[in-house]
N, C-alpha and C positions, 0 to 999 in steps of 0.2 A: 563520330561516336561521342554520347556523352562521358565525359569524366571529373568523380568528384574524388578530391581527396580522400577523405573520410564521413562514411555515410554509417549511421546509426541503427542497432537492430534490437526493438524494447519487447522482451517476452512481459506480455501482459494478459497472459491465458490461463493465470492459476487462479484455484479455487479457493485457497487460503483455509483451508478445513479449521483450522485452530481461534477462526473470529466467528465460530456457532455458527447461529442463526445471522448475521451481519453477512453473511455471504453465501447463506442458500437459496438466494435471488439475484445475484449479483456476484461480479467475477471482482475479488476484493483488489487491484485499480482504482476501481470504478469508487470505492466505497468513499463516504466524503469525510472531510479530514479540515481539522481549524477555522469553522465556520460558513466557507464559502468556497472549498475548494475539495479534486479528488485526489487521490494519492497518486495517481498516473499524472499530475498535473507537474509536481519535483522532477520529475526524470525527463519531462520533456521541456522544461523551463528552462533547465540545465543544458539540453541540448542548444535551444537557440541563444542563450546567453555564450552558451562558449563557442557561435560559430558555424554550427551542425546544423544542417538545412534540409536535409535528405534522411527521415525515419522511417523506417518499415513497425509497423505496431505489431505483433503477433496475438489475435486474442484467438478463443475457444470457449474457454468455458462460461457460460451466461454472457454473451457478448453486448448485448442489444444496449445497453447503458453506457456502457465504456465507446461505442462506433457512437452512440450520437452524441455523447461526451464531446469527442474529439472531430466529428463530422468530417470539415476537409482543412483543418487545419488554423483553423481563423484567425485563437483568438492568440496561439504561439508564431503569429505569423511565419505559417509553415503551409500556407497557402501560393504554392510555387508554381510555375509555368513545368520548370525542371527541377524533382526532385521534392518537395514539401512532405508532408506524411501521407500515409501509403497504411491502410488498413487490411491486415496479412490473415484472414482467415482460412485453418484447414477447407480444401477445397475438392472435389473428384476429380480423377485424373484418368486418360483413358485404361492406363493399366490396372491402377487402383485406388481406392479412394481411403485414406485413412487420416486417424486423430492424428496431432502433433503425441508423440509418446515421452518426449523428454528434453529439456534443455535445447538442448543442439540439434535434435530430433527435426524441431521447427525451426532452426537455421536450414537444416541439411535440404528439409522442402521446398525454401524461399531463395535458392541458387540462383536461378534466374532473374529472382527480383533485385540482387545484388549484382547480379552480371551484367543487367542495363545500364548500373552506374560506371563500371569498369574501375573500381576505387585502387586506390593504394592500400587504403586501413578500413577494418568494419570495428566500429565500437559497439560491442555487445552490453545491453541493460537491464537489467532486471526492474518491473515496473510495480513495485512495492516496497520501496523504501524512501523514509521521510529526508532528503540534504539537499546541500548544496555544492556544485565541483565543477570546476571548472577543467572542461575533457582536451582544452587545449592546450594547460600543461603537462597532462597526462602523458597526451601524443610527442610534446616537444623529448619526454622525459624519455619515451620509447623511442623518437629518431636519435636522440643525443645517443644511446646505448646501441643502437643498432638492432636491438630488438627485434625479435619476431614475433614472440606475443609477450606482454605487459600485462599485470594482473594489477588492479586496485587493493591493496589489503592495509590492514588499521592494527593499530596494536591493541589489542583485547587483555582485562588482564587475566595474571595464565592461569586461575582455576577458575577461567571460565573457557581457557582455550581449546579443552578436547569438544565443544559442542560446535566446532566450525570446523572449517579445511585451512589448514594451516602450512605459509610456504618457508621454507628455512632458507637462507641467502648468507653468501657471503659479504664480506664488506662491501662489496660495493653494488649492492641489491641486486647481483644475479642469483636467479634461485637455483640451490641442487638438489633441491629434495623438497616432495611437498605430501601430506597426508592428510585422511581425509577423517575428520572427528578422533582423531590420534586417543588413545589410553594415558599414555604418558606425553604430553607435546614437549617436544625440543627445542618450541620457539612460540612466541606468543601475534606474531603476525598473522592475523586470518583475511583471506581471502573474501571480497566484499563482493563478487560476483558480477565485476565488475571488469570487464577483459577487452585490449586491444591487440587484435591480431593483423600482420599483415593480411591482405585480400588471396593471394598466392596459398600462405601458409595453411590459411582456416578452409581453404576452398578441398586441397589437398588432403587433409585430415578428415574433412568431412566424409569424402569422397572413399578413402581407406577402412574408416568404421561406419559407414553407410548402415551394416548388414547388424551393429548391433543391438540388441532389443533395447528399448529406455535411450536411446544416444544422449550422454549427456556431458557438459563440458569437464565437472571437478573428475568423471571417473572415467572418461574416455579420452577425448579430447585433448587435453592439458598433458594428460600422462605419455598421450600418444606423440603428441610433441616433444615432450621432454625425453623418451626414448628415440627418437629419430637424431635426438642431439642438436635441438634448435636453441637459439640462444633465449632464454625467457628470463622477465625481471619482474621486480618486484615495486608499484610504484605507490611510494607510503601516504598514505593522507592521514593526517591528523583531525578533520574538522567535526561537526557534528555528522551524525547516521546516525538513523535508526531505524532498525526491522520492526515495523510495526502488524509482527506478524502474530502475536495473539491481544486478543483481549486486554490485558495490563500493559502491556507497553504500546498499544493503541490507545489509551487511557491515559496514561504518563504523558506521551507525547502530546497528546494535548492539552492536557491540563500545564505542560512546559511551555505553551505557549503566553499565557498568563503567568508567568511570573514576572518579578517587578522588571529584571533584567533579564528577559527570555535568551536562552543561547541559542535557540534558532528563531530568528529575526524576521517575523515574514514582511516588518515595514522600508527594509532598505532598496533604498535610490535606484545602486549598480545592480543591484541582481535580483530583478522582479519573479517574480510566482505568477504567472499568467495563467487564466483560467476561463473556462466561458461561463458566460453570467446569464442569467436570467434577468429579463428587465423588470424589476420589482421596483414599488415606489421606497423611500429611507424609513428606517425602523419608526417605531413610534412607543414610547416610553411614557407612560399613563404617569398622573401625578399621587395614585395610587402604589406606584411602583419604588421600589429600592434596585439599585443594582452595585454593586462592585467588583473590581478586578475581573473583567467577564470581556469575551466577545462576544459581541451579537452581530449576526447578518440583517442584511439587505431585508425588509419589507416585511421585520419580524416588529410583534405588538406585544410590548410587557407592561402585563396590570399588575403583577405580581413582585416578588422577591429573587435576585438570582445572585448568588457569590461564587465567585470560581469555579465559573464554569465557559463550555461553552457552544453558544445557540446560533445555528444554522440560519438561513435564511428563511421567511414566511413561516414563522413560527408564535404560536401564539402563548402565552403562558399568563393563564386564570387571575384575577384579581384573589388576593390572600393564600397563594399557593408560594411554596417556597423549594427556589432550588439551587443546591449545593455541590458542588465539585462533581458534575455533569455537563454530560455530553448530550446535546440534544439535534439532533440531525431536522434537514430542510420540512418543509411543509408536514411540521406535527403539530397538534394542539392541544395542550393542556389545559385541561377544567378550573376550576378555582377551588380555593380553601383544601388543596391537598399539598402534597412535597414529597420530594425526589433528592434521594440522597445518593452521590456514586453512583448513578444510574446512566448509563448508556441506550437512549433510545433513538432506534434506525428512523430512515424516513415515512412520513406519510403514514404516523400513526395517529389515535384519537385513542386520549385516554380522559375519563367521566372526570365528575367535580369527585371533592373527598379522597379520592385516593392517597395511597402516601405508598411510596417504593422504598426501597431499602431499611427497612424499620427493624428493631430487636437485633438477637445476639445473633454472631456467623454461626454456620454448621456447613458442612460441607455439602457440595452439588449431589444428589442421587444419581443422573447420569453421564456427565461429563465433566468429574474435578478438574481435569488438568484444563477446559474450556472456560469455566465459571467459579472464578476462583477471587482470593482478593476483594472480598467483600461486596462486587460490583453487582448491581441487577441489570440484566440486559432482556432488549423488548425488539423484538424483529421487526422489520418494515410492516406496515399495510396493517398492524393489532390494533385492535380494541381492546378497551380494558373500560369495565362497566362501572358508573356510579360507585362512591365508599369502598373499594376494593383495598384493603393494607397486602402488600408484599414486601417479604423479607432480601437477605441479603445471598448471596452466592445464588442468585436465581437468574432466572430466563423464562419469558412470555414470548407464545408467536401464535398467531394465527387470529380469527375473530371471535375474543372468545366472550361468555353471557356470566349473567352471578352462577347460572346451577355450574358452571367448570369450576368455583371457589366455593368449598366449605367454609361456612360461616363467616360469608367475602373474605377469606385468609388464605393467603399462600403463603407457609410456611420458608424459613431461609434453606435453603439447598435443594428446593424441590424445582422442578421445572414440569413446564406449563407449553406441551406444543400440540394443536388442533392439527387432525388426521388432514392430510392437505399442503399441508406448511411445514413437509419435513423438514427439517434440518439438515 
């Protein structure tokens, strides 16, 4: 029978509601992040850097991008005889056929795909956040304590700690107590979502709240261990993270990768960011063009102006068009003589000559402040945006849209702009 020590299990099924339109096409994984890569790309990098050969991927929601993203494994060489990644979609079953409903929900379904390795430890991952960690001291930290399950948690500071699940521990990082978005918190360690369980422990637990609705790790699982009286700890990382789960802090994080001294490094030696590439010929940089402090991708053509920002692969951007602290995703193309300020635009859009994004004073989103907020304009995959069009700032474009969708080619700051078809 096969046996791996520790085999990996990456929930990358959510829908990331809070990145708009950035994920009404796409299960936000998939979504691409620092010019040539996708966010599911950290969490399995991290896998094969620290050792981990054997992932099960969990997708669902919009899958189709994120499976041929990762195909069979290639380019993480995770392309294994025994064990390499393993793509976990909800499936029918003769009894019954249902969604993954929660966290652990989509562990509880993929027993069997865990039972084939016969593990000692399952490292469970959440496959939307931007780091780097290495899971083999994680695990030593868990054998060193005896551990039964091990939580990843960071120290947040603490009025920002009732917004996570926060675990409270004694000296010597066993936890007694843990709460979940607490009112008042006791302790500012939040839990990163990030869990090693014995294979015994997590099989058993599962097994016990099978039957509950949502199964999920912070409100079921963890609790149900910690009642049973298992010994669980708490294992601290200091390094970079980031949930780059709305909009501004998918915006942050990128624009962190452009600074002079970036704190997350995507150029180092030891611990590479692997990713599958497109075979694109080398950017091409017009004597037209200006650029500074910028990343540009693979088989992108700049006739224009770019400062801090940063451009995707096979991208084009217009002679005398100027862009500024943006995010410009793979195969889009931009006209000339327009400019893009703060603007976050998905892939494989076409926007005309003249245009200019983020222009004039902020006002707030008409339908989704808490989505479009931060002065950003964001522009969903697959839009058009026609000749001379100015749009403001707290905005959002999707769909294919013509001049009669813009009054007096203007779309005003806070208004949003999405064609029947391309909901959100």
């Amino acid at each position: 029978m096969i046996k791996k020590e520790m085999i990996a299990m990456l929930l990358a099924g959510g829908q990331g509601s809070r990145l708009g339109v950035l994920t009404s096409k796409v299960a936000k994984p998939a979504v691409a992040f620092g010019g040539k890569y996708r966010i599911v790309d950290f969490p399995l990098s991290n896998c094969i850097n620290s050792g981990v050969d054997t992932v099960g991927v969990l997708t669902q929601y919009q899958p189709l991008r994120l499976n041929t993203h990762i195909g069979i494994g290639i380019p993480w060489d995770l392309d294994r005889n025994i064990g390499g990644v393993t793509v976990l979609p909800p499936y029918e079953k003769s009894t019954s056929s249902e969604w993954y409903t929660g966290t652990a929900n989509a562990i509880y379904q993929n027993i069997d795909y865990m039972e084939t390795y016969n593990p000692e430890y399952v490292l469970i991952l959440s496959g939307d956040h931007i780091y780097k960690m290495d899971y083999e001291v994680m695990l030593d930290f868990h054998k060193a304590n005896n551990a039964e399950v091990t939580i990843a948690a960071m120290p947040v500071p603490m009025e920002e700690a009732k917004r996570f699940g926060i675990v409270i521990t004694d000296d010597k990082r066993k936890i007694i107590d843990f709460e979940e978005k607490p009112e008042n918190p006791r302790s500012n360690l939040a839990s990163m979502g990030i869990y090693i369980f014995n294979w015994k422990t997590l099989k058993e637990a599962l097994l016990a709240n099978a039957e509950q609705p949502g199964l999920d790790f912070g409100k079921h699982i963890i609790p149900h261990c910690h009642a049973e009286g298992k010994p669980l700890y708490a294992y601290e990382y200091n390094g970079y993270w980031k949930d780059v789960g709305t909009l501004h802090s998918y915006w942050e994080a990128n624009m962190e990768l452009i600074d002079l001294v970036p704190e997350f490094n995507l150029y180092e030696e030891y611990w590479k960011i692997y990713t599958k590439s497109d075979i694109l010929p080398p950017q091409y940089i017009a004597d037209t063009s200006a650029v500074s402090g910028s990343i540009i991708g693979e088989g992108s053509n700049i006739y224009g102006e770019v400062y801090n920002s940063v451009i995707g692969c096979d991208v084009t951007i217009g002679e005398g068009t100027v862009v500024r602290d943006s995010i410009i995703m793979n195969h889009t193309t931009i006209g000339k003589n327009g400019s893009v300020i703060k603007g976050i635009i998905a892939e494989n859009v076409e926007i005309g000559d003249y245009v200019k994004l983020g222009e004039g004073e902020e006002a707030e989103n008409d339908t989704a402040p808490h989505i479009y907020n931060h002065g950003l304009v964001t522009i969903g995959e697959k839009t058009n945006i026609p000749d001379g069009i100015t749009i403001g700032k707290n905005t959002v474009v999707f769909g294919k849209t013509t001049e009669a969708d813009y009054e007096n080619a203007y779309l005003a700051s806070g208004k949003s702009l999405i064609k029947a078809g391309d909901e959100a």
